[in-house]
C-alpha positions as CSV (number, residue, x, y, z in Angstrom):
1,X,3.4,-0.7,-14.8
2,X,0.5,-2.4,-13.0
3,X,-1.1,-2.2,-16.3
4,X,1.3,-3.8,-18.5
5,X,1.8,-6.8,-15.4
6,X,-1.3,-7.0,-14.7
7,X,-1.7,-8.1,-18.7
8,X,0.8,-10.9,-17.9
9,X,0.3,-14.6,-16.8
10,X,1.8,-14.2,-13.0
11,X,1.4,-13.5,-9.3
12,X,1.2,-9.5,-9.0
13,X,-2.5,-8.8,-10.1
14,X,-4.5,-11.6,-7.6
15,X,-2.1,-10.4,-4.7
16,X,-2.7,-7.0,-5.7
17,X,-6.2,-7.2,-6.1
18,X,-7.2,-9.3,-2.3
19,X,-4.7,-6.8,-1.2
20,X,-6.8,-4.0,-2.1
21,X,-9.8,-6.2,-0.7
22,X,-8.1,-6.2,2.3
23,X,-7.2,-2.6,3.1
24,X,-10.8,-2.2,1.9
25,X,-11.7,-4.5,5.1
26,X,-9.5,-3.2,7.0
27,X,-11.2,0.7,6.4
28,X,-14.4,-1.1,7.2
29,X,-13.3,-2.4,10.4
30,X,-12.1,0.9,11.5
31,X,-15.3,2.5,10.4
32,X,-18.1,0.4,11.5
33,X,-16.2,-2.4,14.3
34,X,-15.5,-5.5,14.6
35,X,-17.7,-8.2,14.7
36,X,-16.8,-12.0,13.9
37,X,-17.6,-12.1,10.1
38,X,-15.1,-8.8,9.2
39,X,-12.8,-10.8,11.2
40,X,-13.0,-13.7,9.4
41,X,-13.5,-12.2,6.1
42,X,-10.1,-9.9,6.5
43,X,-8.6,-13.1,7.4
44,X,-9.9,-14.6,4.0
45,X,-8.7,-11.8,2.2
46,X,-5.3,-11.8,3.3
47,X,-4.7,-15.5,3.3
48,X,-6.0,-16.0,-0.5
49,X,-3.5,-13.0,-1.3
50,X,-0.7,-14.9,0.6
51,X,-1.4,-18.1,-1.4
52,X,-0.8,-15.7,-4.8
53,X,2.1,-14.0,-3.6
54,X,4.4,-14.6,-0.5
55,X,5.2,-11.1,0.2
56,X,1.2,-11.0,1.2
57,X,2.2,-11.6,4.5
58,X,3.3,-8.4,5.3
59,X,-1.0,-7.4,5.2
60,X,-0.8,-9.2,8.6
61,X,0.6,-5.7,10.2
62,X,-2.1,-3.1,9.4
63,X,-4.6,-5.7,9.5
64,X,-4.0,-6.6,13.3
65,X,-3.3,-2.9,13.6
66,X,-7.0,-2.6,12.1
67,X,-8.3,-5.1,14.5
68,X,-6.1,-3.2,17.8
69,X,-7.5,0.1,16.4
70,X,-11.1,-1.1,16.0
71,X,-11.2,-2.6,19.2
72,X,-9.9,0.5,21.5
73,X,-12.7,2.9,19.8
74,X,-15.4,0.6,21.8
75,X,-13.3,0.2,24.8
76,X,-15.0,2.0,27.8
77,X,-13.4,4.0,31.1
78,X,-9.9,3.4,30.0
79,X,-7.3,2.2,31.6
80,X,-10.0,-0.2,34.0
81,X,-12.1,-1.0,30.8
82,X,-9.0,-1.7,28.2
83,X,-8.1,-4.9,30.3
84,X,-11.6,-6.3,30.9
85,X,-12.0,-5.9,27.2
86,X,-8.5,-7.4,26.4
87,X,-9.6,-10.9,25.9
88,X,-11.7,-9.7,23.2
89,X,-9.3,-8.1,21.3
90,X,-6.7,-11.2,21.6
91,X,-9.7,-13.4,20.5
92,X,-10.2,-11.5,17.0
93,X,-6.5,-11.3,16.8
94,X,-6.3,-15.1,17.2
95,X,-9.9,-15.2,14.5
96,X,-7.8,-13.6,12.3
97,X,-4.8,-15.1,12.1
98,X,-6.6,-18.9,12.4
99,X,-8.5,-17.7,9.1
100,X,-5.0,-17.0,7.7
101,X,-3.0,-20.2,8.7
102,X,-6.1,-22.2,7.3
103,X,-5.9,-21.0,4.1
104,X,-2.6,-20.7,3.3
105,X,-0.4,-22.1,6.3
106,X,-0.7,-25.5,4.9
107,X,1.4,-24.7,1.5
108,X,4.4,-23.0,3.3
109,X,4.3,-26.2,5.6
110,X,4.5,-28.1,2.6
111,X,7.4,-25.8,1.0
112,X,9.4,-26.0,4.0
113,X,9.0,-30.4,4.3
114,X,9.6,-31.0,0.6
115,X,12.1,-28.5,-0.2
116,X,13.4,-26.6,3.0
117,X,12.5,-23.5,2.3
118,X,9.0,-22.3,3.3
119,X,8.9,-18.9,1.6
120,X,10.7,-19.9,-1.4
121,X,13.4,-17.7,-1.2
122,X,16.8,-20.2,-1.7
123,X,15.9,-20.0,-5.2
124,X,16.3,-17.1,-5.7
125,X,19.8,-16.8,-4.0
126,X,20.9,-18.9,-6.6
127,X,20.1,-16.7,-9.7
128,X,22.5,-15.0,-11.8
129,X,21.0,-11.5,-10.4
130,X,21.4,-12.7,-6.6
131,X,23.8,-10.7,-4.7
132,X,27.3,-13.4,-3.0
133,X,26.9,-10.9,0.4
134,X,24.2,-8.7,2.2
135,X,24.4,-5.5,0.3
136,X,25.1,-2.7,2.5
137,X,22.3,-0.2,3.3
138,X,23.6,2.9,2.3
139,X,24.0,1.3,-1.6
140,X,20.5,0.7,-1.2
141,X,19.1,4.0,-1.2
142,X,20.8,4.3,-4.2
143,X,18.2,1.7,-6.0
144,X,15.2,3.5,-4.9
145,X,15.0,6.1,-7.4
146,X,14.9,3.1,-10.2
147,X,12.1,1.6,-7.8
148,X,10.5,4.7,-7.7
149,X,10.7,4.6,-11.7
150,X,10.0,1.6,-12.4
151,X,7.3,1.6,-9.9
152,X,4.7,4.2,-12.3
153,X,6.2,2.7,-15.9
154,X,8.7,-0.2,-17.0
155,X,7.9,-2.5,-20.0
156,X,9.9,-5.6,-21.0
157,X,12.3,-6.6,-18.7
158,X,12.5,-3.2,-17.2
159,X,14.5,-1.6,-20.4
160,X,11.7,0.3,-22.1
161,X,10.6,3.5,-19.7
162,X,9.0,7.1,-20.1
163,X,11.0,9.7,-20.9
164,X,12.9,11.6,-17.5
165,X,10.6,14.0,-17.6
166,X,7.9,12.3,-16.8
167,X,9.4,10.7,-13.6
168,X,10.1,14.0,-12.7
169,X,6.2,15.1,-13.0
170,X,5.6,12.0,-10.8
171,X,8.1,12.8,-8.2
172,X,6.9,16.1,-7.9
173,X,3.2,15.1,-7.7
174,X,4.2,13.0,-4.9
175,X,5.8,16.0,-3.3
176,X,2.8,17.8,-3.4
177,X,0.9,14.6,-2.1
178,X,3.2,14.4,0.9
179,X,2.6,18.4,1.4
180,X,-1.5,17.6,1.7
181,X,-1.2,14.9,4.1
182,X,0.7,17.1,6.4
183,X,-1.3,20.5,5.9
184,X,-4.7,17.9,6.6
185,X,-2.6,16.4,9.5
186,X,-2.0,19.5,10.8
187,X,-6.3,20.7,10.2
188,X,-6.8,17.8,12.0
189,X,-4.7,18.0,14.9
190,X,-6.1,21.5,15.4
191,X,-9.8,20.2,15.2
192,X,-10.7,22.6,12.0
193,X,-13.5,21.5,10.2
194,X,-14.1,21.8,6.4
195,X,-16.1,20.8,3.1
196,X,-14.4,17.3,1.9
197,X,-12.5,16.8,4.9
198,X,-10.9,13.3,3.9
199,X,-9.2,13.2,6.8
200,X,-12.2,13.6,9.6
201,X,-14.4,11.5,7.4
202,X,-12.0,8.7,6.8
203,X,-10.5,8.3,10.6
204,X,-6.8,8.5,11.6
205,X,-7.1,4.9,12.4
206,X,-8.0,4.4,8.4
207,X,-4.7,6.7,7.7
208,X,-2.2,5.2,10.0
209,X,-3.0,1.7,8.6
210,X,-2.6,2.8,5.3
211,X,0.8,4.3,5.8
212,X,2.1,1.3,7.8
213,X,1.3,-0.8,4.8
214,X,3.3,1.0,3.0
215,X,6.1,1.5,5.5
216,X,6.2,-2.2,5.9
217,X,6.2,-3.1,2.2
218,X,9.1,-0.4,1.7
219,X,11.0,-2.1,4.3
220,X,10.9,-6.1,2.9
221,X,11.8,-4.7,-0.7
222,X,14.9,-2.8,0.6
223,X,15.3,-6.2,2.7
224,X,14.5,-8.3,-0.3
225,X,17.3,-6.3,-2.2
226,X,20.3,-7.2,0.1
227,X,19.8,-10.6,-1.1
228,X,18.9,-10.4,-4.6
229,X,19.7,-7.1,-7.2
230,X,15.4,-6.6,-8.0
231,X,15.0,-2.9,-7.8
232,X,11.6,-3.3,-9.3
233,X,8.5,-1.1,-8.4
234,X,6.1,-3.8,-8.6
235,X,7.3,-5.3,-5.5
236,X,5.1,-2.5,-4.1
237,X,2.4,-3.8,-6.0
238,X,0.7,-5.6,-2.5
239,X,1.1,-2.2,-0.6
240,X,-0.3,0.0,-3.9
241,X,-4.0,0.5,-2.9
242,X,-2.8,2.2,0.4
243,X,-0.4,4.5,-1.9
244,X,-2.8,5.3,-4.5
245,X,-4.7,6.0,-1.7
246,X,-2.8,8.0,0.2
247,X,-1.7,10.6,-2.5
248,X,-4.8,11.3,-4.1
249,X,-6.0,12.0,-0.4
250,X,-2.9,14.0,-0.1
251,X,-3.9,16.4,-3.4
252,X,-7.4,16.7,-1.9
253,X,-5.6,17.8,0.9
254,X,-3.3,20.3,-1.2
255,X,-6.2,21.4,-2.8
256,X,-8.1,22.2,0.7
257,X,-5.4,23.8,2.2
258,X,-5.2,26.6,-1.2
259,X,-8.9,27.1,-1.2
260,X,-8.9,28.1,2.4
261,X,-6.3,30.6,1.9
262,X,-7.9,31.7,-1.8
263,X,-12.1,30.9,-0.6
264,X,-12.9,34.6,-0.7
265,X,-12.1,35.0,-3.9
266,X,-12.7,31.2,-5.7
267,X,-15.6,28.4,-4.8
268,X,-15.0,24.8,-3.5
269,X,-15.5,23.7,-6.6
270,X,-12.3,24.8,-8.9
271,X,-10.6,23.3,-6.2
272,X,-12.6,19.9,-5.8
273,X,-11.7,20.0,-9.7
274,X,-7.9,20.6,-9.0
275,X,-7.5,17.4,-6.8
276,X,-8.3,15.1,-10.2
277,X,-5.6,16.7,-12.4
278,X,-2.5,14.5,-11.4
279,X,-5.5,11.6,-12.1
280,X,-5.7,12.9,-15.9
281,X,-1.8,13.0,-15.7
282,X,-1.3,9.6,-14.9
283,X,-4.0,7.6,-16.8
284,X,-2.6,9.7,-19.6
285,X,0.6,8.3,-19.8
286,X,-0.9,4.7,-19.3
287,X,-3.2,5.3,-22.5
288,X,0.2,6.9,-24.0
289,X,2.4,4.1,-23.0
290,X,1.2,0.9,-25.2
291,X,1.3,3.5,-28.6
292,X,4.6,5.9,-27.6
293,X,6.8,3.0,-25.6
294,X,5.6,-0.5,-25.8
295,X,4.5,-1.0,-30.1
296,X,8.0,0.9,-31.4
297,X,10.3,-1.0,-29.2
298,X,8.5,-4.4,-30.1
């Protein structure tokens, strides 16, 4: 799906791309520490993706979670040190978010004095596809499969899809993702140490942020959806760096866990090799979809 929108004149591949940008920052942060031009430049990041896409603004949690995490590795003979060094961490927070309001505070003031609405969002409530009341929560989860669908491959206007059973292969590949990060979590939480350990060599810090920008993406499209009927997957578009991510980290993981168990008998490398199959899967059906999908329904 990213693909096919990203061929089309609109708002998902800029906020997409600084988002990516900005996770990418965010890593570094963790990784290396804060100084005033990563605080600026994250700021940067995430207000140009704000100014493409509204929903942008959800980037502000893991990237003052960055900044939080970043700051507390350097803080010194906790808990006397954590509030001498409070006033720095408040100060990139406040770096940050100035960087933010610069660039793109000034069109939602603008939104909200010309037209009352800063986010752009009354629009919307007056389409044919807006929902009269707050949809209920528990008719919500019912949409996320057809976000979860729609999310790896919908052309058109979301009539023309891949076949079920290659939702399936993509739910269960997710599956197996999920199964990694825990088996890595629990390697890590045990302090075990192997070859390719994405988890030691990326930081928890680098995790954590990752899966709140996803958490907090998940949340404002199942918000998004008591207002309007969108069960679209490219609503996760902002948060889809993190995911991608996150399960390809999770089928390293996968793959770790069965080479410990199979090492006397197999090298790293058949497994190393194993992590990239659900890759071959998926940009598979992408250089499928334009020939099988897209050219016989047009």
């Amino acid at each position: 799906t990213f693909l096919y929108i990203g061929g089309v004149f609109g708002d998902g591949g800029p906020a997409t791309a600084l988002g990516a940008l900005g996770l990418w920052m965010m890593a570094r942060l963790i990784r290396r520490g804060l100084t005033p031009g990563r605080a600026v430049a994250l700021g940067a990041l995430i207000g140009l993706s704000i100014l493409s896409k509204a929903s942008s603004l959800l980037l502000l949690a893991p990237g003052l979670l960055a900044v939080t995490w970043a700051w507390y590795r350097e803080v010194d003979d906790a808990p006397r040190g954590f509030w001498r060094a409070l006033p720095r961490l408040l100060g990139y927070a406040v770096v940050l978010l100035a960087v933010v309001a610069a660039l793109s505070g000034w069109l939602y003031v603008r939104n909200a004095r010309e037209f009352g609405d800063a986010l752009g969002i009354k629009p919307h409530t007056e389409t044919a596809w807006a929902e009269s009341k707050p949809t209920p929560l528990s008719e919500l989860w019912a949409r996320l499969p057809r976000v979860w669908d729609t999310y790896w491959g919908a052309f058109g206007w979301g009539n023309i899809n891949f076949p079920d059973w290659v939702s399936t292969v993509h739910t269960n590949l997710a599956r197996l993702a999920v199964v990694g990060l825990l088996l890595a979590a629990v390697d890590f939480a045990r302090g075990r140490r192997f070859p390719w350990d994405w988890l030691r060599s990326a930081g928890l810090g680098i995790v954590v942020t990752l899966l709140l920008a996803v958490a907090v993406t998940l949340v404002a499209l199942l918000r998004w959806n008591q207002i309007v009927d969108a069960p679209w997957g490219r609503l996760m578009f902002p948060a889809s760096a993190a995911s991608s991510v996150l399960l390809v980290a999770g089928w390293r993981g996968l793959c770790l866990a069965l080479w410990r168990w199979l090492r006397r008998y197999m090298p790293a490398a058949p497994a190393r090799a194993a992590a990239l199959l659900p890759l071959v899967f998926v940009v598979g059906m992408a250089l499928a979809a334009p020939f099988s999908l897209i050219r016989p329904a047009y």
